[in-house]
N, CA, C and O atoms as a GROMACS GRO file, in nm:
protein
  560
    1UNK      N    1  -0.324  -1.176  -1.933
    1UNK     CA    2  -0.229  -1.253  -1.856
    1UNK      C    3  -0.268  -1.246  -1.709
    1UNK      O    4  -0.263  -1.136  -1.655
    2UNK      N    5  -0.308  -1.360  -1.634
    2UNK     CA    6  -0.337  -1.355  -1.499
    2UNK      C    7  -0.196  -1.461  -1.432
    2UNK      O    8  -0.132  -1.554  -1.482
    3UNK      N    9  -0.186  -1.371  -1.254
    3UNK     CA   10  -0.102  -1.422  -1.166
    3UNK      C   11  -0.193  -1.478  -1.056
    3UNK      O   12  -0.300  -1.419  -1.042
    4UNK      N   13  -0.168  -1.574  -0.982
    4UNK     CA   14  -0.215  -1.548  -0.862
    4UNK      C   15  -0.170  -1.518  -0.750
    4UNK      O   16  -0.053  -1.555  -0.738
    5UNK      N   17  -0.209  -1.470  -0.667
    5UNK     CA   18  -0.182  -1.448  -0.515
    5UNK      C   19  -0.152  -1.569  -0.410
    5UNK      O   20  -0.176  -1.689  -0.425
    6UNK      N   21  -0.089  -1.494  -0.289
    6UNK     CA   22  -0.089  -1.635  -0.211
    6UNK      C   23  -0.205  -1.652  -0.141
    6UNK      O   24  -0.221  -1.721  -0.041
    7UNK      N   25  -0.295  -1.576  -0.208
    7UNK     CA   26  -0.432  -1.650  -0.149
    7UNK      C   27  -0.521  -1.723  -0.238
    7UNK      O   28  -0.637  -1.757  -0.215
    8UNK      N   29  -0.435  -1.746  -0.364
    8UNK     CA   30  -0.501  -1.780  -0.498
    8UNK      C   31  -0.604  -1.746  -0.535
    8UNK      O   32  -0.698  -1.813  -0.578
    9UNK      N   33  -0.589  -1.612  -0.516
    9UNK     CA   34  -0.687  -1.526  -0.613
    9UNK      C   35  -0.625  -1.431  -0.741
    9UNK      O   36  -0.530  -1.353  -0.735
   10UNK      N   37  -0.709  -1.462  -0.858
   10UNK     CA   38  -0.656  -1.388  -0.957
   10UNK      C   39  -0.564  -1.225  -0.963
   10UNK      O   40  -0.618  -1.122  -0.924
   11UNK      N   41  -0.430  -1.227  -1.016
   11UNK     CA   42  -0.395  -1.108  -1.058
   11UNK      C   43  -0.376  -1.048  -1.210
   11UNK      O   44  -0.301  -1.113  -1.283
   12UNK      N   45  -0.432  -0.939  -1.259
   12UNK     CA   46  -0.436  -0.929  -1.365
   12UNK      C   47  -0.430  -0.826  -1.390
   12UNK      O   48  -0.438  -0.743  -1.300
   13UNK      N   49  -0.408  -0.770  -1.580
   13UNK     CA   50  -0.416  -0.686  -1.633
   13UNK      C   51  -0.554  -0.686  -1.711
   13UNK      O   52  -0.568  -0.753  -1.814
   14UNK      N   53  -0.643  -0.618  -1.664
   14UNK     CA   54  -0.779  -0.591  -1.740
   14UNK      C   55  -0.780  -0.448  -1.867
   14UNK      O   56  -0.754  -0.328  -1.867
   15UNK      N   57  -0.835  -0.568  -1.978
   15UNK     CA   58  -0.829  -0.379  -2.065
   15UNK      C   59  -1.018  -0.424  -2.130
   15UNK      O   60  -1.087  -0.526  -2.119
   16UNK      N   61  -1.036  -0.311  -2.183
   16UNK     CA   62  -1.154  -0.285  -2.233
   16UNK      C   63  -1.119  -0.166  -2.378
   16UNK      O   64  -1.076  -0.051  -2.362
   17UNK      N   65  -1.145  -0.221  -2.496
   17UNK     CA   66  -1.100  -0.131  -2.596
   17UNK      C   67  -0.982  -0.045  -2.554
   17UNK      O   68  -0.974   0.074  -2.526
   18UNK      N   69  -0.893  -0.145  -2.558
   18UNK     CA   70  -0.735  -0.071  -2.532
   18UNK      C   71  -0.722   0.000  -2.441
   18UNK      O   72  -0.623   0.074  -2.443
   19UNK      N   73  -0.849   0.010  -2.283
   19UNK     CA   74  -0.817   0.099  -2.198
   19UNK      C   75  -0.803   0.022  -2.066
   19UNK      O   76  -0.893  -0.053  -2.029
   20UNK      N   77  -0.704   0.037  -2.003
   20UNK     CA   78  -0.682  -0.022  -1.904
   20UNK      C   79  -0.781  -0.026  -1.785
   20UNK      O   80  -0.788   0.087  -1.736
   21UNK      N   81  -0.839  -0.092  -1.737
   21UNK     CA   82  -0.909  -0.117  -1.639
   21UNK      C   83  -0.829  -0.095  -1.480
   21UNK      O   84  -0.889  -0.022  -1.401
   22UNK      N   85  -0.708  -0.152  -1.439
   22UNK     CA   86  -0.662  -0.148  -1.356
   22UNK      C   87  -0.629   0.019  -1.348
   22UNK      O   88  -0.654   0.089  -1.250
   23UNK      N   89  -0.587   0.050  -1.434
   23UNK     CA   90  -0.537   0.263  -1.448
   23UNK      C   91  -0.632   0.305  -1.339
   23UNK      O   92  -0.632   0.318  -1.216
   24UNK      N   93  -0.743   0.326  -1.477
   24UNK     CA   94  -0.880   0.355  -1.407
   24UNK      C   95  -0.885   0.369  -1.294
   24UNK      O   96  -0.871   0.483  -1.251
   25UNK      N   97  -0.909   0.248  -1.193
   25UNK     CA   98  -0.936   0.221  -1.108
   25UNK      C   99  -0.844   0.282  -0.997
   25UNK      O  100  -0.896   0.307  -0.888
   26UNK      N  101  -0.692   0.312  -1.019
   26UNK     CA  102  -0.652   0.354  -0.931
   26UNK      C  103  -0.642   0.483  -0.940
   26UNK      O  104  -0.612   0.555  -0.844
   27UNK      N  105  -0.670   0.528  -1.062
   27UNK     CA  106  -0.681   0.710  -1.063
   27UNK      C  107  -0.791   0.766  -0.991
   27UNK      O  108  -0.795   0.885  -0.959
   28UNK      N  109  -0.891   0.673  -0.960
   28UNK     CA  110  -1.024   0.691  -0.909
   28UNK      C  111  -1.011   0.680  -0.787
   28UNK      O  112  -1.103   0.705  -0.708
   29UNK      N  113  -0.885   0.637  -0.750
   29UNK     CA  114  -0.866   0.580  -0.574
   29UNK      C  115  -0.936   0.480  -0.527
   29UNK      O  116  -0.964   0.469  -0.408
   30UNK      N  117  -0.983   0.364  -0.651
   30UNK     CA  118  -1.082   0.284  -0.595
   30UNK      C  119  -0.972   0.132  -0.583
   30UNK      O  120  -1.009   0.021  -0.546
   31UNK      N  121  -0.882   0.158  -0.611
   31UNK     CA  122  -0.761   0.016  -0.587
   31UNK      C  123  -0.651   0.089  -0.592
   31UNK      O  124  -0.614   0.182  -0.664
   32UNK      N  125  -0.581   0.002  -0.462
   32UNK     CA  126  -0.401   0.034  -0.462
   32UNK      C  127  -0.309  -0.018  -0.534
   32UNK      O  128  -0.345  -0.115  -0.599
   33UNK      N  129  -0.198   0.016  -0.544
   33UNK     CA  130  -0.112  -0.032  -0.653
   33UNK      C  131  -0.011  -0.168  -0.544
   33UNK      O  132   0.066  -0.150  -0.450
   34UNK      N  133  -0.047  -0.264  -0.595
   34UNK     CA  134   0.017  -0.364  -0.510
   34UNK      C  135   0.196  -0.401  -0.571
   34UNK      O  136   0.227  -0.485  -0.656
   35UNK      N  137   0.261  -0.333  -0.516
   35UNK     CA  138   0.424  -0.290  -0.581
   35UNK      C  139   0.461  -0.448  -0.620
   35UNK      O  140   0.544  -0.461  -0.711
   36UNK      N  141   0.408  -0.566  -0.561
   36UNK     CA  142   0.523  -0.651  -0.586
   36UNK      C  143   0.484  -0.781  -0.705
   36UNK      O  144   0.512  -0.900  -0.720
   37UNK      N  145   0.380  -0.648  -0.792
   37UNK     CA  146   0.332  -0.743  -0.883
   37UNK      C  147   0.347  -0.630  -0.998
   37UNK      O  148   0.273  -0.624  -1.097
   38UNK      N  149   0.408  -0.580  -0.983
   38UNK     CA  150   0.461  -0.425  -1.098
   38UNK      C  151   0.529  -0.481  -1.210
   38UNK      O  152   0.524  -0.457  -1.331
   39UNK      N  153   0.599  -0.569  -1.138
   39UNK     CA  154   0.722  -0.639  -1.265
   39UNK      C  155   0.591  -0.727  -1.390
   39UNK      O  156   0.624  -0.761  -1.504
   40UNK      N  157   0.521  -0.737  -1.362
   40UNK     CA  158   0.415  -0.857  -1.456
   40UNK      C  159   0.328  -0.678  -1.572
   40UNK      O  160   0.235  -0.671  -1.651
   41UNK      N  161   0.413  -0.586  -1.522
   41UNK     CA  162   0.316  -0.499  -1.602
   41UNK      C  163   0.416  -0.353  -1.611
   41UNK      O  164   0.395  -0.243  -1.559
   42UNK      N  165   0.526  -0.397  -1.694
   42UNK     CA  166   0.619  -0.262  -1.685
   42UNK      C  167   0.627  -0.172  -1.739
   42UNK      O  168   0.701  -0.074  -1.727
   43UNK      N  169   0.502  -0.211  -1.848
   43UNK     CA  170   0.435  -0.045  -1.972
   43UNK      C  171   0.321  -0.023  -1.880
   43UNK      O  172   0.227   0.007  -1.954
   44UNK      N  173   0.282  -0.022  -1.757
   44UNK     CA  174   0.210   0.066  -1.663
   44UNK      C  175   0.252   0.089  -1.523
   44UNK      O  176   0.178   0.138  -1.438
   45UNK      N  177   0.409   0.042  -1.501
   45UNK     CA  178   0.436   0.085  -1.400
   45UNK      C  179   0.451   0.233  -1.330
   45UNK      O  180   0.444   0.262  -1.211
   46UNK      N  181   0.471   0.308  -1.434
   46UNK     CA  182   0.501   0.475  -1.384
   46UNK      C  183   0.382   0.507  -1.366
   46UNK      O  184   0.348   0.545  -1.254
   47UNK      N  185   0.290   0.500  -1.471
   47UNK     CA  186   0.129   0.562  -1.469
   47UNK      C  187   0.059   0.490  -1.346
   47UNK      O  188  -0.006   0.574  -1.285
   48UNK      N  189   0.050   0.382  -1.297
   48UNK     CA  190  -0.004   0.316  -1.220
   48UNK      C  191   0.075   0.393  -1.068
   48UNK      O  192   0.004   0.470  -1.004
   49UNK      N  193   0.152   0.379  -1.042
   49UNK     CA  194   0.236   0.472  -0.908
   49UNK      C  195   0.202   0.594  -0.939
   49UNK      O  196   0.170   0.669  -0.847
   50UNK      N  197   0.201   0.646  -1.086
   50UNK     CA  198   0.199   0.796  -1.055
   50UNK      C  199   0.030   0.801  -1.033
   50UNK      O  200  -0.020   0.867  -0.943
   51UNK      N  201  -0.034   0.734  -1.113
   51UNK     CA  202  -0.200   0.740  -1.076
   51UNK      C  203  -0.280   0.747  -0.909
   51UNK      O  204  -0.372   0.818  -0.870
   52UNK      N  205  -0.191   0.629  -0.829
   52UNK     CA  206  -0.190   0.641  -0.715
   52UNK      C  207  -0.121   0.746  -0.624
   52UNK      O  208  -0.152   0.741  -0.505
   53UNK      N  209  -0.042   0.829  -0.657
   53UNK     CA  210   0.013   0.893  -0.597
   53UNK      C  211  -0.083   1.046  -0.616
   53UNK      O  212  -0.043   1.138  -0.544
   54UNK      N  213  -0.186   1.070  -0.693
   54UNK     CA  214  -0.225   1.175  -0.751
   54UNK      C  215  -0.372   1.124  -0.683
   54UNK      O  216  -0.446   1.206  -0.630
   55UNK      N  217  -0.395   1.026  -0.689
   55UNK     CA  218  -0.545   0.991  -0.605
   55UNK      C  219  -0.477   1.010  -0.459
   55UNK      O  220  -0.568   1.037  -0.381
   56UNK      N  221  -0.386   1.006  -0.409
   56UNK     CA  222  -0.349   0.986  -0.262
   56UNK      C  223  -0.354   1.159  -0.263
   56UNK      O  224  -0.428   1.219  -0.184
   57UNK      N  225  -0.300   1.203  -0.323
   57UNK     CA  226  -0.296   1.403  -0.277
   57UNK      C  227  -0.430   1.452  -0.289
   57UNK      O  228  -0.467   1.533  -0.204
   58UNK      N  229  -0.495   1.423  -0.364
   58UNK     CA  230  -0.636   1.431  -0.418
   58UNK      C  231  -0.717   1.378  -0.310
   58UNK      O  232  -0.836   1.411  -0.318
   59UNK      N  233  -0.688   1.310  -0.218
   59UNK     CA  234  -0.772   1.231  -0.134
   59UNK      C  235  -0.900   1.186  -0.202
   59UNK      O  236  -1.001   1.242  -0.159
   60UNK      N  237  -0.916   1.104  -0.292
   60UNK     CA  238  -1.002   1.073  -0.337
   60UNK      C  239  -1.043   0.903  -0.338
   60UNK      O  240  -0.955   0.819  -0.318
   61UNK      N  241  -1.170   0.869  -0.360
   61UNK     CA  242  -1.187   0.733  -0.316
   61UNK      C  243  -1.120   0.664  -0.173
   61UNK      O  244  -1.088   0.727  -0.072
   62UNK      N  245  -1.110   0.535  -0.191
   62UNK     CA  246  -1.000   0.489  -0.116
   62UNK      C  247  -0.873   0.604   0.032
   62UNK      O  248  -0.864   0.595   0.154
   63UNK      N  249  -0.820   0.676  -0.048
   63UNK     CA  250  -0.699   0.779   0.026
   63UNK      C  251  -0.825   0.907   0.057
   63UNK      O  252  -0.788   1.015   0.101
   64UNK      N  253  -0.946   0.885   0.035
   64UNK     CA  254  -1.021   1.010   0.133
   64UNK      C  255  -1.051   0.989   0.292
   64UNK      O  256  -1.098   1.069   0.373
   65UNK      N  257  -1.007   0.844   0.311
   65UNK     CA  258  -1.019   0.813   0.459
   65UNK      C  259  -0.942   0.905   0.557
   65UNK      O  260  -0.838   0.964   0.527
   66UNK      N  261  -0.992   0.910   0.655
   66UNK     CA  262  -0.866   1.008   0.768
   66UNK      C  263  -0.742   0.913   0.766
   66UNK      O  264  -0.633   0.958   0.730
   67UNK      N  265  -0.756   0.785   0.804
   67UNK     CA  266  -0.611   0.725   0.796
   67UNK      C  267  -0.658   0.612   0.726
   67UNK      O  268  -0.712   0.524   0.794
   68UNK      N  269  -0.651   0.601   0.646
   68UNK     CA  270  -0.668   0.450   0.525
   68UNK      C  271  -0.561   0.367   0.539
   68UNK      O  272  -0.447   0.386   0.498
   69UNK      N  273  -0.609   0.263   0.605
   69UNK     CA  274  -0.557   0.138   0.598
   69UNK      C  275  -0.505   0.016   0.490
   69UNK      O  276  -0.589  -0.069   0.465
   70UNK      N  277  -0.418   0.008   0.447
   70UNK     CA  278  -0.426  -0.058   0.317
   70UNK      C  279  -0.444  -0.207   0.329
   70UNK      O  280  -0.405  -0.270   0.427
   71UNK      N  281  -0.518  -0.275   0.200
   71UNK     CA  282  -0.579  -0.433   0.221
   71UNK      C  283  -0.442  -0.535   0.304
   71UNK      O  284  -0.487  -0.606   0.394
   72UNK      N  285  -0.329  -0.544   0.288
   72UNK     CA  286  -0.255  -0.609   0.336
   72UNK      C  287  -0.214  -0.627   0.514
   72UNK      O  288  -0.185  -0.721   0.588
   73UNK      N  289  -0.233  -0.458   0.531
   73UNK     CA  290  -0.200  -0.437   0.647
   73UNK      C  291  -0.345  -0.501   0.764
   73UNK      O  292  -0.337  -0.536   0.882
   74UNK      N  293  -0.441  -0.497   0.692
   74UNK     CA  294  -0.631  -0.502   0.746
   74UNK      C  295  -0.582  -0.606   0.762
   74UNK      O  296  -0.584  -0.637   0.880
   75UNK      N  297  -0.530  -0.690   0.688
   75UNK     CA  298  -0.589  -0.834   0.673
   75UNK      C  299  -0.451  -0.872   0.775
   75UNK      O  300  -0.488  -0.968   0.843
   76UNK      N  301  -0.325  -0.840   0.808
   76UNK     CA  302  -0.241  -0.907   0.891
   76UNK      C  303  -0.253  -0.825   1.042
   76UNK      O  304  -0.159  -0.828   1.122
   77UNK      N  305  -0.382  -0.750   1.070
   77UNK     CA  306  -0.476  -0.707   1.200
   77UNK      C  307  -0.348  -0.570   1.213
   77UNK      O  308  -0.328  -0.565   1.334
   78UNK      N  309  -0.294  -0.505   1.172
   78UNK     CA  310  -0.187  -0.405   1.166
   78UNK      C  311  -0.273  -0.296   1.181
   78UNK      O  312  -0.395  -0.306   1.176
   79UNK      N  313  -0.200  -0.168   1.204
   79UNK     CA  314  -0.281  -0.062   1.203
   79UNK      C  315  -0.429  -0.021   1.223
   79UNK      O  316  -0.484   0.079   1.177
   80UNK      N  317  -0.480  -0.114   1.297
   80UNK     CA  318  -0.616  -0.129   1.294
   80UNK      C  319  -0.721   0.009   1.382
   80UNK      O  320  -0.688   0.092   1.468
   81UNK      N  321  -0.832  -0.013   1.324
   81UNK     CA  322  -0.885   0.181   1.438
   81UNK      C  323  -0.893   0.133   1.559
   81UNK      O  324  -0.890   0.012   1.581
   82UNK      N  325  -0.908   0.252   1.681
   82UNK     CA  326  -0.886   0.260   1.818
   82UNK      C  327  -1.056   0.318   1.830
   82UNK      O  328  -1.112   0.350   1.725
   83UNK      N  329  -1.120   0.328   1.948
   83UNK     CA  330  -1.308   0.350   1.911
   83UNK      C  331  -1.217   0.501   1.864
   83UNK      O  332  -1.097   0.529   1.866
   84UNK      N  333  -1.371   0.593   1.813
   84UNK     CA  334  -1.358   0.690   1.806
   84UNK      C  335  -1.348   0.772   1.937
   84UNK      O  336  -1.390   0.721   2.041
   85UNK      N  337  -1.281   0.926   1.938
   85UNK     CA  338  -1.241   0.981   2.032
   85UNK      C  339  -1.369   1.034   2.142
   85UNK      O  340  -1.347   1.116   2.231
   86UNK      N  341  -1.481   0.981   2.121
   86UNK     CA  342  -1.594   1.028   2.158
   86UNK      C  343  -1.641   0.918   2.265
   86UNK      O  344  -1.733   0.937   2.344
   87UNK      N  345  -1.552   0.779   2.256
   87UNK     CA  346  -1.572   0.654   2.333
   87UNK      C  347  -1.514   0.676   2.430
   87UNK      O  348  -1.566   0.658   2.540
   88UNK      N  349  -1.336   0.742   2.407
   88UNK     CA  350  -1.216   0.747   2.476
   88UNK      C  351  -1.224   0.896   2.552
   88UNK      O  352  -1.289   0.989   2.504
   89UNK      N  353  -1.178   0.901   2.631
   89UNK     CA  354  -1.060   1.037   2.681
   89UNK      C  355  -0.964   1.058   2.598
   89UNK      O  356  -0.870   0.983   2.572
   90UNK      N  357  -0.995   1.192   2.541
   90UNK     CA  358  -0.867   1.255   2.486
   90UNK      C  359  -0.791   1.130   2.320
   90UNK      O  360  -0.690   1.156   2.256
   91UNK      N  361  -0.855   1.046   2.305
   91UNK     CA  362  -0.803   0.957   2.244
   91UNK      C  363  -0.835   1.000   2.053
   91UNK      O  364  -0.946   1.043   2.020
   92UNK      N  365  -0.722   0.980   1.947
   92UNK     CA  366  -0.786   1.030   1.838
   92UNK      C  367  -0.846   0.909   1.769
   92UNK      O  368  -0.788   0.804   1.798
   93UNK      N  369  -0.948   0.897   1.685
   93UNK     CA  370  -1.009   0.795   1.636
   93UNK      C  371  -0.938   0.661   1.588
   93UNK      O  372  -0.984   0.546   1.590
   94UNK      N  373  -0.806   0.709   1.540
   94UNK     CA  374  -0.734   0.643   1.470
   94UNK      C  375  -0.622   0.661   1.494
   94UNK      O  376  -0.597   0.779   1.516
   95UNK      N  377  -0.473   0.538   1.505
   95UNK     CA  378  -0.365   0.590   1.492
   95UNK      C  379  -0.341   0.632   1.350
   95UNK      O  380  -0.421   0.588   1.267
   96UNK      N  381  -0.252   0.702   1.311
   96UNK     CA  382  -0.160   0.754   1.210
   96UNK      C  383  -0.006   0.678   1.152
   96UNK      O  384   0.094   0.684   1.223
   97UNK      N  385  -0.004   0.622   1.042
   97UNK     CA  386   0.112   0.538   1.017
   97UNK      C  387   0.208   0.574   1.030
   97UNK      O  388   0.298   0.519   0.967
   98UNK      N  389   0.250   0.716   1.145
   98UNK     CA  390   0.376   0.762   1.212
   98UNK      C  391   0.334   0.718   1.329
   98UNK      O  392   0.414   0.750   1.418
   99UNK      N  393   0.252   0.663   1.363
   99UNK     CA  394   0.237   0.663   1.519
   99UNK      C  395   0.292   0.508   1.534
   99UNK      O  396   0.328   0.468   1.645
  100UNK      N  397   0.298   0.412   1.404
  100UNK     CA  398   0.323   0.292   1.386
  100UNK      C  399   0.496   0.336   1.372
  100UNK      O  400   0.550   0.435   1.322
  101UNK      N  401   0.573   0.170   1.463
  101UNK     CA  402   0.681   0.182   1.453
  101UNK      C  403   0.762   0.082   1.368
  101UNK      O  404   0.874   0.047   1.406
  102UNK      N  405   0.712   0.038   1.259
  102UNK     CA  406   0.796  -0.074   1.169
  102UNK      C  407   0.918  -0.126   1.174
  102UNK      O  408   1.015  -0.074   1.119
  103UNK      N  409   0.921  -0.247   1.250
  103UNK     CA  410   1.053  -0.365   1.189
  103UNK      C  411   1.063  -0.417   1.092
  103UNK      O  412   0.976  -0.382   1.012
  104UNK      N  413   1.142  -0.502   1.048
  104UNK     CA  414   1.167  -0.565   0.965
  104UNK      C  415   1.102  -0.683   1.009
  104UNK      O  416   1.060  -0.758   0.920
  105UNK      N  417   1.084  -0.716   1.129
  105UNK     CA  418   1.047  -0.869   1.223
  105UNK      C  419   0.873  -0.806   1.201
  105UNK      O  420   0.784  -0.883   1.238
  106UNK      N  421   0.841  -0.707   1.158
  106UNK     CA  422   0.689  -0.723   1.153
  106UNK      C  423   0.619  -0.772   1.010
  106UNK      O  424   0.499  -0.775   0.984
  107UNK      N  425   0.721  -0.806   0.932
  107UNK     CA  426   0.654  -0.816   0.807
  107UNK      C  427   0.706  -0.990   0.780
  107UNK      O  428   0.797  -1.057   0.828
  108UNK      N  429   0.633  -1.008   0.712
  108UNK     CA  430   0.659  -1.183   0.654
  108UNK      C  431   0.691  -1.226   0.514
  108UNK      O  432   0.717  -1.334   0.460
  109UNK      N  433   0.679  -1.115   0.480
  109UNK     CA  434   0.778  -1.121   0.301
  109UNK      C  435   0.827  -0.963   0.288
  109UNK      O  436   0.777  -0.860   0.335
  110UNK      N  437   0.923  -0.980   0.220
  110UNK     CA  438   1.003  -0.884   0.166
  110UNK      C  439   0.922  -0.729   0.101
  110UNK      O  440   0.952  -0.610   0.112
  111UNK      N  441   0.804  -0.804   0.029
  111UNK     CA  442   0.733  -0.691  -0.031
  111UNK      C  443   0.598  -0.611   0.079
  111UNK      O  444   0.539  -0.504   0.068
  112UNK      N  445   0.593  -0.671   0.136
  112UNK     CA  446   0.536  -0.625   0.237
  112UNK      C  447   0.598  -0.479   0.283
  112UNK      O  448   0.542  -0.370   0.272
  113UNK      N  449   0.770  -0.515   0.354
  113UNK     CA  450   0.817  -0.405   0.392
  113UNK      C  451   0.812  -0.295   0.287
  113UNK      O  452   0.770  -0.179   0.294
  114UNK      N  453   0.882  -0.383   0.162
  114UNK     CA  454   0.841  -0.246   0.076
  114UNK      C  455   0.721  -0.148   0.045
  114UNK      O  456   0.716  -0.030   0.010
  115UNK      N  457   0.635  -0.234   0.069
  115UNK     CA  458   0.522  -0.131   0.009
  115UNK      C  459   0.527   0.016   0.142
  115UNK      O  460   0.526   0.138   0.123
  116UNK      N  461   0.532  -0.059   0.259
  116UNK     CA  462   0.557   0.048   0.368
  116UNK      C  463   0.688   0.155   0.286
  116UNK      O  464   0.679   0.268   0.239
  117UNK      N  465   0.798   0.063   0.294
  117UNK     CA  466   0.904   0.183   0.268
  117UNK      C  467   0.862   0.302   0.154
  117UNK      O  468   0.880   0.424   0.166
  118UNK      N  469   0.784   0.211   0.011
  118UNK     CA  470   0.789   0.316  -0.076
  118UNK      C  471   0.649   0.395  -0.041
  118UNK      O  472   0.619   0.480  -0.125
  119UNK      N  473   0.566   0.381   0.058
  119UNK     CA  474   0.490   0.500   0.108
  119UNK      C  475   0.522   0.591   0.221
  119UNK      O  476   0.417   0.651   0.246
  120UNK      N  477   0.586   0.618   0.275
  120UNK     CA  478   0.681   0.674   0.352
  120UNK      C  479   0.798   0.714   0.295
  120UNK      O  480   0.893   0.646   0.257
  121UNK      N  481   0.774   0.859   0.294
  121UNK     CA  482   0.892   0.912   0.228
  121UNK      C  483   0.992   0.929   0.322
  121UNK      O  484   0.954   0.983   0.426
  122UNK      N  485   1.165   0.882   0.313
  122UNK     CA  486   1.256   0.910   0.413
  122UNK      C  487   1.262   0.816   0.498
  122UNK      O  488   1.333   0.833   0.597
  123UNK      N  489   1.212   0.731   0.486
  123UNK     CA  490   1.274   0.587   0.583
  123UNK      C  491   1.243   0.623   0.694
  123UNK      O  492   1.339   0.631   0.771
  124UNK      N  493   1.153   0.646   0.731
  124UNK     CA  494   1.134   0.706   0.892
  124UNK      C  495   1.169   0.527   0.976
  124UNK      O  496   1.238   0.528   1.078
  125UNK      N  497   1.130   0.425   0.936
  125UNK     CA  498   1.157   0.307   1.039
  125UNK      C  499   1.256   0.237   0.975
  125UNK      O  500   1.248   0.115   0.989
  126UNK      N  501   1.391   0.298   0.879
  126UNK     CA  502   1.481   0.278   0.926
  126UNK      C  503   1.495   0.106   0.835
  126UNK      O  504   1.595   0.035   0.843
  127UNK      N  505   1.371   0.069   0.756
  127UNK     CA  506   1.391  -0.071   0.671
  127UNK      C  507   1.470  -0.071   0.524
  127UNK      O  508   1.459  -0.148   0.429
  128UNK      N  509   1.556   0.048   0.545
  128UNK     CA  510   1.641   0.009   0.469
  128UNK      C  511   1.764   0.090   0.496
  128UNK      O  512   1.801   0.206   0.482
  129UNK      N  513   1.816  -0.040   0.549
  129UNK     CA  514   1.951   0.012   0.674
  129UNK      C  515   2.050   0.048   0.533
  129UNK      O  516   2.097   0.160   0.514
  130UNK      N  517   2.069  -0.062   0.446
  130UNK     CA  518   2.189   0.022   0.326
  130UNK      C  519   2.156   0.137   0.208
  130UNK      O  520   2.233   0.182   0.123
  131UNK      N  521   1.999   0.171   0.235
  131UNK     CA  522   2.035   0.274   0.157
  131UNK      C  523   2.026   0.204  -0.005
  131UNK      O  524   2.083   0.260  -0.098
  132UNK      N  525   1.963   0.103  -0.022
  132UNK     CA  526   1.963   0.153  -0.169
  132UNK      C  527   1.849   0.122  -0.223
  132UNK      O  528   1.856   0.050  -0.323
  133UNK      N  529   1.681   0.176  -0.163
  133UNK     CA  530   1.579   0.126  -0.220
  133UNK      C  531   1.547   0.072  -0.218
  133UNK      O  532   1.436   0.084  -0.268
  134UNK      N  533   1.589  -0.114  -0.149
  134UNK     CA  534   1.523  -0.217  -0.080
  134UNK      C  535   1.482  -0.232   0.073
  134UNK      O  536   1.554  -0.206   0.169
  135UNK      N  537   1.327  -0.289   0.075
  135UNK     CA  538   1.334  -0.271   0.198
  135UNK      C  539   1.362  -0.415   0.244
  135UNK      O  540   1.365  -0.500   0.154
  136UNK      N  541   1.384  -0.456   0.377
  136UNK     CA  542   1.415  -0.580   0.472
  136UNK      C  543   1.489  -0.683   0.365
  136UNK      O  544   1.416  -0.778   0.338
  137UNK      N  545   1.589  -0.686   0.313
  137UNK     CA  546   1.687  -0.756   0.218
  137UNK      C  547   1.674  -0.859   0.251
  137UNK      O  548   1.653  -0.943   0.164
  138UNK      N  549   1.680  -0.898   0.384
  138UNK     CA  550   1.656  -1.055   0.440
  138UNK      C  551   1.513  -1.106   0.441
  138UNK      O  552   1.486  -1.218   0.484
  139UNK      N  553   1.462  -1.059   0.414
  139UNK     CA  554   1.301  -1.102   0.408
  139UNK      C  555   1.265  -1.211   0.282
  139UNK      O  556   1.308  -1.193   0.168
  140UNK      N  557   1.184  -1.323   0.318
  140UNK     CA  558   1.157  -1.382   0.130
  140UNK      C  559   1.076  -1.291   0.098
  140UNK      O  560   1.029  -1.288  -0.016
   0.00000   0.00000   0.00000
């Protein structure tokens, strides 16, 4: 079963002799789990978050970067590196996604904010003013 993106590029569930391809890949830290396409795959939603969440402690692939940038954020010029501290005074190579201060006015769909909220544990920016697990409610 394939979706596409709004860049119309394929989304999918890949298997190979009953083994998931997408798993794989994120246990390996070599792809992120893109939350707002979870619903198209809900007998791998836990394993797929928990896969990523175990490559992210693991720092492995992908999450072995000092601050890894994720594809969405690269591509809307967000979080982007500063030179290394060796260019600058006193400067660290990279900001840190606490050093970023998230609105709701910085994101352009709804799932966007979320993916921030559900990587950030504790709402540190505050995108989900009621409290119940959604982030930017007003967002499409």
């Amino acid at each position: 079963m394939a979706d596409t993106d709004r860049y119309g590029r394929a989304v999918a569930k890949v298997y190979r002799n009953n083994l998931s391809i997408n798993l794989a890949l994120v246990q390996e830290g070599q792809a992120v789990v893109y939350r707002e396409y979870l619903d198209a795959c809900p007998e791998l939603r836990e394993r797929l978050l928990n896969a990523e969440a175990s490559a992210k402690s693991r720092r492995i692939g992908f999450w072995n970067q000092t601050n890894p940038i994720l594809p969405a954020e690269f591509r809307r010029g967000t979080n982007t590196a500063t030179p290394p501290a060796s260019e600058t005074t006193g400067a660290r190579s990279r900001p840190t996604q606490s050093d970023r201060n998230y609105n709701c006015s910085d994101f352009t769909t709804q799932a966007e904010a979320q993916r921030i909220l559900d990587s950030t544990p504790g709402d540190p920016y505050g995108l989900d003013r009621d409290k119940d697990g959604v982030a930017c409610e007003s967002l499409p």
